[in-house]
Structure formats: C-alpha cells, structure tokens
PyMOL Python script that loads the backbone (N, CA, C, O; Angstrom):
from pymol import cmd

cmd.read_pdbstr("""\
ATOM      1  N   UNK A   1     -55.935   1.078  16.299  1.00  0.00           N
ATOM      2  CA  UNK A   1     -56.772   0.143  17.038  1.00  0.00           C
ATOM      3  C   UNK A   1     -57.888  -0.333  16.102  1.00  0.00           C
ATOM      4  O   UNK A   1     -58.424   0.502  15.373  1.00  0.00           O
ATOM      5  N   UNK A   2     -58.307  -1.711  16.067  1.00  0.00           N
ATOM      6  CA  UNK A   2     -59.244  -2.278  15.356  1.00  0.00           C
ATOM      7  C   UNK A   2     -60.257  -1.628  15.359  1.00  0.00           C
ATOM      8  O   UNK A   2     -60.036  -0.460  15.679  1.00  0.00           O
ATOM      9  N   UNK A   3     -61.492  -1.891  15.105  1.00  0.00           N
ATOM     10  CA  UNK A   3     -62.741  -1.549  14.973  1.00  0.00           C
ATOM     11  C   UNK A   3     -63.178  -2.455  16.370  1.00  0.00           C
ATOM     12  O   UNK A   3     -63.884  -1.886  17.203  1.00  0.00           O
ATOM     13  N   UNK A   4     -62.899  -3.374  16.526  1.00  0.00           N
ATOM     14  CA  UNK A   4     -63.748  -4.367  17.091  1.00  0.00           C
ATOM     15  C   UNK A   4     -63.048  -4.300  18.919  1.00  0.00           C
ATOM     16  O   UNK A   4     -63.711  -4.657  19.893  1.00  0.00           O
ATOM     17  N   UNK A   5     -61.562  -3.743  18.995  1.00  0.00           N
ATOM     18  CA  UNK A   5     -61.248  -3.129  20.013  1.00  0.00           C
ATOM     19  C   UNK A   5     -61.715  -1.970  20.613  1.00  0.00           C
ATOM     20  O   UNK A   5     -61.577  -1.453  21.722  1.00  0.00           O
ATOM     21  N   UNK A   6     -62.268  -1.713  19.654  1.00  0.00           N
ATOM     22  CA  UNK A   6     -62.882   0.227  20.425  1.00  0.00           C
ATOM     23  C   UNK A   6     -64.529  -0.362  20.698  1.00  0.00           C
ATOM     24  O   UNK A   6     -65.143   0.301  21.533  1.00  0.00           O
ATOM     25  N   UNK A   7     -65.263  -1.493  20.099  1.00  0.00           N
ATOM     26  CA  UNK A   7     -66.329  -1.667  20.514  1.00  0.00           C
ATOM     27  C   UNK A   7     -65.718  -2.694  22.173  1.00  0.00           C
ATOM     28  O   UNK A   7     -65.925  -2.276  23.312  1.00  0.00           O
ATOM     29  N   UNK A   8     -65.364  -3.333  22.018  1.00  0.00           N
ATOM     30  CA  UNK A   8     -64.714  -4.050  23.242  1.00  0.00           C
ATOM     31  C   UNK A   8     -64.568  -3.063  24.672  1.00  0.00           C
ATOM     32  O   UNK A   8     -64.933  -3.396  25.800  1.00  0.00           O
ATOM     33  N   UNK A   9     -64.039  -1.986  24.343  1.00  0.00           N
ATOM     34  CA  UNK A   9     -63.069  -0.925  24.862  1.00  0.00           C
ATOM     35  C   UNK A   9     -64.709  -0.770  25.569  1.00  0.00           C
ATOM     36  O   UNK A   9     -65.027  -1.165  26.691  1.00  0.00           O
ATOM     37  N   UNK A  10     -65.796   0.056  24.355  1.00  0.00           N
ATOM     38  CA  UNK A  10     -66.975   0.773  24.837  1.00  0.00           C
ATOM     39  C   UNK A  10     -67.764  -0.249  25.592  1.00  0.00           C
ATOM     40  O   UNK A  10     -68.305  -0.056  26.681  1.00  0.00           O
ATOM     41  N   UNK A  11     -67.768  -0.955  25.150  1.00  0.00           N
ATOM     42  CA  UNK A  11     -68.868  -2.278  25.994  1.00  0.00           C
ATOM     43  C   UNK A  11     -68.385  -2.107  27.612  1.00  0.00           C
ATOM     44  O   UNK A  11     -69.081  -1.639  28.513  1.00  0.00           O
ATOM     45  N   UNK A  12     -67.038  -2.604  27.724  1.00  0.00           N
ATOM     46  CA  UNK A  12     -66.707  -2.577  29.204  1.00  0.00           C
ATOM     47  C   UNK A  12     -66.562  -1.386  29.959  1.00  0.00           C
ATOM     48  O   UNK A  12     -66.435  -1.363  31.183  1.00  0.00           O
ATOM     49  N   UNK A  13     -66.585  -0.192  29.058  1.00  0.00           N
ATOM     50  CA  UNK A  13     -66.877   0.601  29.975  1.00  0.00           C
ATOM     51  C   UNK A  13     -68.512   0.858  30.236  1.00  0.00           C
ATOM     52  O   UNK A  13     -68.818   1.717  31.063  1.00  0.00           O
ATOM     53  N   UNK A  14     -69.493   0.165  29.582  1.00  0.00           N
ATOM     54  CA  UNK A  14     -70.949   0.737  29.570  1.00  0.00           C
ATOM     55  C   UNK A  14     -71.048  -0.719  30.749  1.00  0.00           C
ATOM     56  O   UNK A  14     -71.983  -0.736  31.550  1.00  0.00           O
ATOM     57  N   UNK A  15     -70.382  -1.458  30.745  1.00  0.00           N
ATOM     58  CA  UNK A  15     -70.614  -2.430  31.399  1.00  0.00           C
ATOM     59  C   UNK A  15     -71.157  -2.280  32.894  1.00  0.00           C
ATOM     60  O   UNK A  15     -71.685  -3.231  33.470  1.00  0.00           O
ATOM     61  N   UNK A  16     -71.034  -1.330  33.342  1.00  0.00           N
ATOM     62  CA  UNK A  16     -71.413  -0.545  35.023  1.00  0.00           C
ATOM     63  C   UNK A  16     -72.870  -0.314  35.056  1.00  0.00           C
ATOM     64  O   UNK A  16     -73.556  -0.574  36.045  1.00  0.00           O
ATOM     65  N   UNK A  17     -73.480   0.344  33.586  1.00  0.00           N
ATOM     66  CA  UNK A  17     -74.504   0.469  33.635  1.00  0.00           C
ATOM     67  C   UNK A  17     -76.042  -0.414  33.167  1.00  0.00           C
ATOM     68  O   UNK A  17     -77.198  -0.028  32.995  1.00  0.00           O
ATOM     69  N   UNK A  18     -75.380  -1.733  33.078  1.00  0.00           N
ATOM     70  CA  UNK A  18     -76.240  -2.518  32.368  1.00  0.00           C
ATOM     71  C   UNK A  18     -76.303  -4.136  33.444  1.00  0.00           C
ATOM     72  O   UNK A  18     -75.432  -4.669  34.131  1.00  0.00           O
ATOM     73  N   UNK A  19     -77.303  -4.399  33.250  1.00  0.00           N
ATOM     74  CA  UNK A  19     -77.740  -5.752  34.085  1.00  0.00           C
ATOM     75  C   UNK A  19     -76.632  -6.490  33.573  1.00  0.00           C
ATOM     76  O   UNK A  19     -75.999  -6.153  32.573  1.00  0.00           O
ATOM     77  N   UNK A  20     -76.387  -7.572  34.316  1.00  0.00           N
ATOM     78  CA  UNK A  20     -75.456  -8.790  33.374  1.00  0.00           C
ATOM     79  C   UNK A  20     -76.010  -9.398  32.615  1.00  0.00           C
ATOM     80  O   UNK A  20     -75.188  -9.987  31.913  1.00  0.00           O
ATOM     81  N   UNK A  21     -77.566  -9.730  32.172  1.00  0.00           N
ATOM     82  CA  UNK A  21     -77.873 -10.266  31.220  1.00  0.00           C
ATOM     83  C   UNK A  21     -77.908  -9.309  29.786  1.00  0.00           C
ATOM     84  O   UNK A  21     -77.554  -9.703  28.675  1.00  0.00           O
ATOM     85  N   UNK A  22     -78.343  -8.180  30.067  1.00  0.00           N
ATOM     86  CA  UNK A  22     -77.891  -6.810  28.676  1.00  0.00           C
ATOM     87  C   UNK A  22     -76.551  -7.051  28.157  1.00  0.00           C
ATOM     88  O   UNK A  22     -76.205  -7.125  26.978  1.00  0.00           O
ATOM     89  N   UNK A  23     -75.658  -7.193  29.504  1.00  0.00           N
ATOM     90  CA  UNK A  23     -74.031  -6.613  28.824  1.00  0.00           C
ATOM     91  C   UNK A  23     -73.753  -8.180  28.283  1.00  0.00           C
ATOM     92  O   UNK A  23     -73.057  -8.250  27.271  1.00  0.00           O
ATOM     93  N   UNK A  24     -74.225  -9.428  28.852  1.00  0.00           N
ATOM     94  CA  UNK A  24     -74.138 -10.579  27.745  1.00  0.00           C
ATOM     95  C   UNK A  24     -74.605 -10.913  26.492  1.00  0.00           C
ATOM     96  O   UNK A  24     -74.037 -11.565  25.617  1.00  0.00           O
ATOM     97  N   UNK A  25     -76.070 -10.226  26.492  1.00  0.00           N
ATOM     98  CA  UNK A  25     -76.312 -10.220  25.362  1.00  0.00           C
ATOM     99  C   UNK A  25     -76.126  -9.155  24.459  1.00  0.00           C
ATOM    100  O   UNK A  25     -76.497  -9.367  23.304  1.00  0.00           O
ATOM    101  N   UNK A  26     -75.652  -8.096  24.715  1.00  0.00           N
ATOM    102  CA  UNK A  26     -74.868  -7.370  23.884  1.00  0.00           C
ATOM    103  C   UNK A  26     -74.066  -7.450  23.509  1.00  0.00           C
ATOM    104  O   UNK A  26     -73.927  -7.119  22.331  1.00  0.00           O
ATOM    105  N   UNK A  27     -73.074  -7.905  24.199  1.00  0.00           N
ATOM    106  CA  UNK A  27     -71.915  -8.592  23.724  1.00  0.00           C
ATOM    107  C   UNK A  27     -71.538  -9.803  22.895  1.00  0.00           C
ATOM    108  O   UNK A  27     -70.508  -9.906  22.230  1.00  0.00           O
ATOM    109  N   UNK A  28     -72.546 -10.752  23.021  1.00  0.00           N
ATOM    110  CA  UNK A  28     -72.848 -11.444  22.125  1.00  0.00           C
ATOM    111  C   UNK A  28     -73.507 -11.074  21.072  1.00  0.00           C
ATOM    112  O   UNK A  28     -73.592 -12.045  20.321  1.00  0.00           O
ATOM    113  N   UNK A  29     -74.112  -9.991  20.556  1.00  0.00           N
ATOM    114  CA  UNK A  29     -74.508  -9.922  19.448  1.00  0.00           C
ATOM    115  C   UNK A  29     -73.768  -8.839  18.801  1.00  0.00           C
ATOM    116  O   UNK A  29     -73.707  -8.882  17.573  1.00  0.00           O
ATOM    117  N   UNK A  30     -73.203  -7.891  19.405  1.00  0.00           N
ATOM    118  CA  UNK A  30     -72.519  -6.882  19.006  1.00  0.00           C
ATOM    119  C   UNK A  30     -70.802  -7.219  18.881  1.00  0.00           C
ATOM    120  O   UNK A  30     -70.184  -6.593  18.019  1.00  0.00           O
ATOM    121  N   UNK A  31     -70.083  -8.174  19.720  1.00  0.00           N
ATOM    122  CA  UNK A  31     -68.791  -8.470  19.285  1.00  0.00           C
ATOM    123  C   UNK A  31     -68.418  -9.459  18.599  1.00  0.00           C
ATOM    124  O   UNK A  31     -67.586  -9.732  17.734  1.00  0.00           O
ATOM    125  N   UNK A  32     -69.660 -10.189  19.498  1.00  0.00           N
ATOM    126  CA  UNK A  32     -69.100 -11.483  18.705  1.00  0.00           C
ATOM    127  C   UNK A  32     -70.388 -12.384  17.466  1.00  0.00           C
ATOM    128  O   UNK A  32     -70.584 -13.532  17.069  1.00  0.00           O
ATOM    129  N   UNK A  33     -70.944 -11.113  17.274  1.00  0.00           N
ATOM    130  CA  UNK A  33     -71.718 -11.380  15.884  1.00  0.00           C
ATOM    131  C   UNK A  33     -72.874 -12.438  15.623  1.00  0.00           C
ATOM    132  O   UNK A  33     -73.362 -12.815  14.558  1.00  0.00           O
ATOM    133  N   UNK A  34     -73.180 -12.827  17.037  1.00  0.00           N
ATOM    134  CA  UNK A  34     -73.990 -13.972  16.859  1.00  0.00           C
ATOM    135  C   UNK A  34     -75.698 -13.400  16.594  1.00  0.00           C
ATOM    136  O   UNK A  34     -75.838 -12.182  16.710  1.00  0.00           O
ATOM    137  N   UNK A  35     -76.484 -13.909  16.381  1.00  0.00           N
ATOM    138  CA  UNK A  35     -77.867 -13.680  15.817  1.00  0.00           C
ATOM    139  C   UNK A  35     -78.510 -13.801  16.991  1.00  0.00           C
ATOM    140  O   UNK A  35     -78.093 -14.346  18.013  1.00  0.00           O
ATOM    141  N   UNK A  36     -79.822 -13.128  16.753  1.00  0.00           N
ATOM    142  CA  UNK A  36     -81.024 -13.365  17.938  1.00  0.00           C
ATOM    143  C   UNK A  36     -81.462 -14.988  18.497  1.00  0.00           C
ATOM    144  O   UNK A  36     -81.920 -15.313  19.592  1.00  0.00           O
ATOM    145  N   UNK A  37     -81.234 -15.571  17.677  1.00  0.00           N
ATOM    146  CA  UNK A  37     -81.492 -16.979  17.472  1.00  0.00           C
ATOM    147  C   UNK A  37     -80.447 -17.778  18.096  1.00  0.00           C
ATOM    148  O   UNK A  37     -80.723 -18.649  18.921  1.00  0.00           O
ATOM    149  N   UNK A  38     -79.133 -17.486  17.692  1.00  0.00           N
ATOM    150  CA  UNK A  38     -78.017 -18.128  18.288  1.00  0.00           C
ATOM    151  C   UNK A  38     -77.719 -17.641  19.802  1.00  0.00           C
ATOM    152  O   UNK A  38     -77.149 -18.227  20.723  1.00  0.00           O
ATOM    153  N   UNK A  39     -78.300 -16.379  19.728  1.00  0.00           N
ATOM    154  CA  UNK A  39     -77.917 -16.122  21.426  1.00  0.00           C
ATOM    155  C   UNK A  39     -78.691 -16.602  22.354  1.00  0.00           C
ATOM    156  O   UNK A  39     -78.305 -16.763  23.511  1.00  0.00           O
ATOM    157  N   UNK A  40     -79.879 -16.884  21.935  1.00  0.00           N
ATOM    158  CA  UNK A  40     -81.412 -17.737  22.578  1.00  0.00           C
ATOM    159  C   UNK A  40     -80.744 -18.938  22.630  1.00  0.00           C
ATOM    160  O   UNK A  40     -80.568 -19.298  23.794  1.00  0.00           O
ATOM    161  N   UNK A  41     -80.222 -19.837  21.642  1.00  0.00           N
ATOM    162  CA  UNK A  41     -79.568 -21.273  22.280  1.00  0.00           C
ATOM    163  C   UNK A  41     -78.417 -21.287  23.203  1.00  0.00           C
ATOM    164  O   UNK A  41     -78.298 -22.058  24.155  1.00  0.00           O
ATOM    165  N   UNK A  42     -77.448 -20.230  22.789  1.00  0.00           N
ATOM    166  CA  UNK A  42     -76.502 -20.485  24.196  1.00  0.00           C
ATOM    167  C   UNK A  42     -76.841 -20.209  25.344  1.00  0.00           C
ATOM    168  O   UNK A  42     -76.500 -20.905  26.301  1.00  0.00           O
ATOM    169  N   UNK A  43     -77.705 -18.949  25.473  1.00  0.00           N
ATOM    170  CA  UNK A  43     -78.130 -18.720  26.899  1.00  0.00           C
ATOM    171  C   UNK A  43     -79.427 -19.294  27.280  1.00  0.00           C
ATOM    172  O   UNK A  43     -79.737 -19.365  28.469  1.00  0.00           O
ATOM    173  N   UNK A  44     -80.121 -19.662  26.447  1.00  0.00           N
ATOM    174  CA  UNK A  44     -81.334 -20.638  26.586  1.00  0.00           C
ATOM    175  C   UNK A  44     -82.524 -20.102  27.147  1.00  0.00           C
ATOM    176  O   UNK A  44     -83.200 -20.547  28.074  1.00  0.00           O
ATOM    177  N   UNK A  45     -82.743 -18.719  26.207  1.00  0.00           N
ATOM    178  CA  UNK A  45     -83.786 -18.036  26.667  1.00  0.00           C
ATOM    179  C   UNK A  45     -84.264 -17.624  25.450  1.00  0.00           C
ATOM    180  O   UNK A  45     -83.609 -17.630  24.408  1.00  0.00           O
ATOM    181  N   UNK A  46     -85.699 -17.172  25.604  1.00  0.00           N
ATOM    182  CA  UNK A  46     -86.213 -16.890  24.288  1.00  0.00           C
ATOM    183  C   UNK A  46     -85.907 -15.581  23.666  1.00  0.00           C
ATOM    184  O   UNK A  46     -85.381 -14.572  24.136  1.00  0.00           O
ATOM    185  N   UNK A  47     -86.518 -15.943  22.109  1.00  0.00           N
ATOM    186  CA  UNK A  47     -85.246 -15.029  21.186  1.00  0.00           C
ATOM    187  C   UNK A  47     -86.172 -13.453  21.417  1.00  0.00           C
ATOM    188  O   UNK A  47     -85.637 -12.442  20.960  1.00  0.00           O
ATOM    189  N   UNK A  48     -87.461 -13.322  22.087  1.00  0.00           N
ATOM    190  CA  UNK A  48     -88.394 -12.142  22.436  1.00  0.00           C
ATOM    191  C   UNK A  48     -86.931 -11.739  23.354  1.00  0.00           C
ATOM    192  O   UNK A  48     -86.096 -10.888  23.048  1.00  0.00           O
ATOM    193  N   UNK A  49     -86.935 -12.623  24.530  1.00  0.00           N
ATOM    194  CA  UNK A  49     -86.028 -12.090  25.831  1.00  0.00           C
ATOM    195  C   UNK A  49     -85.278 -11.623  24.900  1.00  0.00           C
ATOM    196  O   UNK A  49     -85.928 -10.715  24.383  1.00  0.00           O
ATOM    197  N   UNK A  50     -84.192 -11.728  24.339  1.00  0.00           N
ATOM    198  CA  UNK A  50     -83.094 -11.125  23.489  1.00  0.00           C
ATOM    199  C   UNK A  50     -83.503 -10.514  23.272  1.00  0.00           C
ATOM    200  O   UNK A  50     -83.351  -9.643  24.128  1.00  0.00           O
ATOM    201  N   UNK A  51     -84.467 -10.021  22.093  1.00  0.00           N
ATOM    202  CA  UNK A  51     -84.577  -8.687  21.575  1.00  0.00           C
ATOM    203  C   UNK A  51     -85.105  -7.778  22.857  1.00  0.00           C
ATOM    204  O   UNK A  51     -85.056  -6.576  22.594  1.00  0.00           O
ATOM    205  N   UNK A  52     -85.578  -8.068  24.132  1.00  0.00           N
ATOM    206  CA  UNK A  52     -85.916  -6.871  24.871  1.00  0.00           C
ATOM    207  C   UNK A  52     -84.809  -6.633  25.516  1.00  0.00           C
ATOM    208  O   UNK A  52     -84.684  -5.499  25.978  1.00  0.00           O
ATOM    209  N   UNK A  53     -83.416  -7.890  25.780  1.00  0.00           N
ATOM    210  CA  UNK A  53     -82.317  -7.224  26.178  1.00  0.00           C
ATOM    211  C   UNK A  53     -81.487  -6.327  25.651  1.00  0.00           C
ATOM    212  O   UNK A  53     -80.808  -5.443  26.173  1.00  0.00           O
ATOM    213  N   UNK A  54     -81.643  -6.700  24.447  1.00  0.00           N
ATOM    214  CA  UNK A  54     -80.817  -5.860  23.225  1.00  0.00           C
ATOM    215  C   UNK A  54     -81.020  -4.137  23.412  1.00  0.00           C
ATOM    216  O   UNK A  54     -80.197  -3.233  23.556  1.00  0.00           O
ATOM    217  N   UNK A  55     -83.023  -4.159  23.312  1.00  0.00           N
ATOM    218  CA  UNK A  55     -83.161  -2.784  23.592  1.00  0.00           C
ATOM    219  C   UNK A  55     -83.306  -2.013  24.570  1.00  0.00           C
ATOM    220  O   UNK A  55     -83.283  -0.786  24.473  1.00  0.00           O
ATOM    221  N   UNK A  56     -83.452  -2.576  25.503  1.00  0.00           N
ATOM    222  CA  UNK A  56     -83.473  -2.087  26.888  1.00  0.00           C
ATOM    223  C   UNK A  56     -81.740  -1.606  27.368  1.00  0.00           C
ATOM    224  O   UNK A  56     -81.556  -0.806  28.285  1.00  0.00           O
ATOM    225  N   UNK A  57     -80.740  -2.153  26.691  1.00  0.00           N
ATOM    226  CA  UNK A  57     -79.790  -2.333  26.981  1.00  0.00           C
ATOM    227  C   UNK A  57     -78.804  -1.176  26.091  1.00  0.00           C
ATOM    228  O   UNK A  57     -77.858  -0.520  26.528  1.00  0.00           O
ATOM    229  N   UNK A  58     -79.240  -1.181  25.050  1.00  0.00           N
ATOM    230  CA  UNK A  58     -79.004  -0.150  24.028  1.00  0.00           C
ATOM    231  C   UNK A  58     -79.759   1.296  24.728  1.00  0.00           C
ATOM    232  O   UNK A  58     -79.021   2.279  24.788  1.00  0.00           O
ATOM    233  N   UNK A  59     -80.821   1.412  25.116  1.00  0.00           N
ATOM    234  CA  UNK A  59     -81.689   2.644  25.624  1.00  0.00           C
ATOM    235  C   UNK A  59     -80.873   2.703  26.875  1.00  0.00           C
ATOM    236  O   UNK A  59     -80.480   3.866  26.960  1.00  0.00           O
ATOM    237  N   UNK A  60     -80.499   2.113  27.729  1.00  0.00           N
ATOM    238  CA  UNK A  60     -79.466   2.393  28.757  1.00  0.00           C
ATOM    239  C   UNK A  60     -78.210   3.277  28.214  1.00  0.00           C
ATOM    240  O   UNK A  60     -77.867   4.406  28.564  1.00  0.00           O
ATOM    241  N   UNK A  61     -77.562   2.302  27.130  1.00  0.00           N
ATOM    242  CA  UNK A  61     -75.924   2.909  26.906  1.00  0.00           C
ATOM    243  C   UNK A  61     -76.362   4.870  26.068  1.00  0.00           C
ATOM    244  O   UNK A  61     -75.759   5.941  26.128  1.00  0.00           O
ATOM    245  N   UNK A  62     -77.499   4.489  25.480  1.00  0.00           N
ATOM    246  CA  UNK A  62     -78.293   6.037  24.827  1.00  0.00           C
ATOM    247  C   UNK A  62     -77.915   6.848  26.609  1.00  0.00           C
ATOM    248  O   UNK A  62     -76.802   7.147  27.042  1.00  0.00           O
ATOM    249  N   UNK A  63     -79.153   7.001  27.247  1.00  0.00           N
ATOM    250  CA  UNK A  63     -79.267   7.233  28.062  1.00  0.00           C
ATOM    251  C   UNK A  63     -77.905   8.046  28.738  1.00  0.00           C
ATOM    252  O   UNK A  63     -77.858   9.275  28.786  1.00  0.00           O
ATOM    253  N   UNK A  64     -76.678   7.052  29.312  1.00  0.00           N
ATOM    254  CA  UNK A  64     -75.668   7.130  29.592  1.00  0.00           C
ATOM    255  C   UNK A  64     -74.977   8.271  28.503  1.00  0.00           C
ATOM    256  O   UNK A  64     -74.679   9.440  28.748  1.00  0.00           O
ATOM    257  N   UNK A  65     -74.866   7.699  27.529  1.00  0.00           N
ATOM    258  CA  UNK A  65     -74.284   8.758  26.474  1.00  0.00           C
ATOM    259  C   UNK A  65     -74.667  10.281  26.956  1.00  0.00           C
ATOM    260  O   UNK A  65     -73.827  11.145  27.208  1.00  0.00           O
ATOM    261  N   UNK A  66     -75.711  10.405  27.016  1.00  0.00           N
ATOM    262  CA  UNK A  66     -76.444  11.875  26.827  1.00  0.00           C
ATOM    263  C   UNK A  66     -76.575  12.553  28.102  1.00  0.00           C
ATOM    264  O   UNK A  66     -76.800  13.762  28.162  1.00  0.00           O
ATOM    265  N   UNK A  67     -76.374  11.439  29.642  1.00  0.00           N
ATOM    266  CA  UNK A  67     -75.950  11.947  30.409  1.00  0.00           C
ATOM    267  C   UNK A  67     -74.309  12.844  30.455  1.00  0.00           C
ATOM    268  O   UNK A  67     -74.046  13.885  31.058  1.00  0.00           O
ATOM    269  N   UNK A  68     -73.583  12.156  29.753  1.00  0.00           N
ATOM    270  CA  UNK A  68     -71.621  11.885  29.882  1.00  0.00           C
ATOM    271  C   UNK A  68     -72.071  13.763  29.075  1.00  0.00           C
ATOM    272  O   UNK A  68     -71.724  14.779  29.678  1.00  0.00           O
ATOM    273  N   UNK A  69     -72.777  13.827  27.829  1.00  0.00           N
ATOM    274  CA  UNK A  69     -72.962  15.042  26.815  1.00  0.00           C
ATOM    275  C   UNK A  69     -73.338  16.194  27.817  1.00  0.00           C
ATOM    276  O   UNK A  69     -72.567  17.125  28.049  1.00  0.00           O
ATOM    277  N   UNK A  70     -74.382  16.086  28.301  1.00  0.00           N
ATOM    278  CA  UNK A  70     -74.710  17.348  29.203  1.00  0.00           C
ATOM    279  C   UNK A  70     -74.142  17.594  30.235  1.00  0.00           C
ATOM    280  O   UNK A  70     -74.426  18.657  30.788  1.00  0.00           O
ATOM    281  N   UNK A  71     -73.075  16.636  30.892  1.00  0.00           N
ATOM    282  CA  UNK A  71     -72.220  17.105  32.052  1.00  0.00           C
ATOM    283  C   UNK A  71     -71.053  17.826  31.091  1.00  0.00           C
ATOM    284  O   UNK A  71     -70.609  18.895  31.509  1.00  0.00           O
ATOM    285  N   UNK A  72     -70.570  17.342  29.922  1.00  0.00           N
ATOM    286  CA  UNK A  72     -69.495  17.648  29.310  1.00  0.00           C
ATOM    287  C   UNK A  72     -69.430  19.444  29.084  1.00  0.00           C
ATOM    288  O   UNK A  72     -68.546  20.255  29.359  1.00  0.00           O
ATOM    289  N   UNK A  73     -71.161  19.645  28.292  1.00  0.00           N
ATOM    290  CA  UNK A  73     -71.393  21.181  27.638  1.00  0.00           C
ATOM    291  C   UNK A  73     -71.375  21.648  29.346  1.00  0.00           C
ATOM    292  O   UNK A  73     -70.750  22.697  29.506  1.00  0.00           O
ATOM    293  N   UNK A  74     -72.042  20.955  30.844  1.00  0.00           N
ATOM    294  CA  UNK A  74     -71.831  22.104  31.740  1.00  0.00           C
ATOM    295  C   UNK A  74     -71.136  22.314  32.123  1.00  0.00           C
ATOM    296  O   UNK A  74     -71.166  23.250  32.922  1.00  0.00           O
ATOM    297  N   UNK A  75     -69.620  21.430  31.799  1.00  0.00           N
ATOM    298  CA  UNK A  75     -68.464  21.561  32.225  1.00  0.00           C
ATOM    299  C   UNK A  75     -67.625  22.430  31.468  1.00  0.00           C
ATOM    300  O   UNK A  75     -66.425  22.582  31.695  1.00  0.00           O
ATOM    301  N   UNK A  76     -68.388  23.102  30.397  1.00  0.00           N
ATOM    302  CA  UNK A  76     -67.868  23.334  29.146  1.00  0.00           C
ATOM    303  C   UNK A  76     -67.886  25.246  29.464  1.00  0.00           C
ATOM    304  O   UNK A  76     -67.489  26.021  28.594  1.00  0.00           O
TER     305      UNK A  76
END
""", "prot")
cmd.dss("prot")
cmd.show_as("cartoon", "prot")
cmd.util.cbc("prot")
cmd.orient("prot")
C-alpha cells in the first residue's frame, strides 16, 4: 500500500473526531499537499484560520491516539 493510502486510510478514520472544517483542511494540506495559502483561497478563509485548523485538528487526532494507547495497555 502507498504511503499516501495509509494517510487516506488514517484521515477517514480520524474523520469522526474532527469538525468538518479540520478534516478539510487537513486533508487538504496533508494529502493533497496544498500550502497554508492555497488552502485560504479555495476555502476562502484566512490563512491564521488554517493554521488554527491545522492545530486544533492535529491536537484532536494526538488526543485520540493516546486515548486508542491507554485502552489498548488496559486491555492489555
């Protein structure tokens, strides 16, 4: 499997936990490679908004991660 299928793969599954504007702009910058700048013109919001979706959105999928980790070790 590609590289770019297993990020695809992870996105839609983090996709539950993220606003629709996070999982768009993550996805736009993380699959399909576009810049802070370029994602501000297609979605037509400023390139600040982006970067707080980016991290707010990233601190979610963290978040999630480390939840999935500590159920795993108490399942463990």
């Amino acid at each position: 499997m590609a590289l770019i299928e297993l990020y695809a793969a992870l996105y839609q599954e983090y996709k539950r936990i993220l606003t629709d504007r996070q999982y768009e702009v993550l996805w736009l910058h993380e699959i399909e490679g576009l810049s802070g700048k370029e994602i501000s013109g297609r979605l037509d919001i400023s390139q600040s908004a982006v970067s707080r979706h980016l991290a707010r959105g990233k601190i979610s999928i963290l978040k999630e991660i480390k939840r999935e980790r500590a159920k795993r070790e108490d399942n463990a």
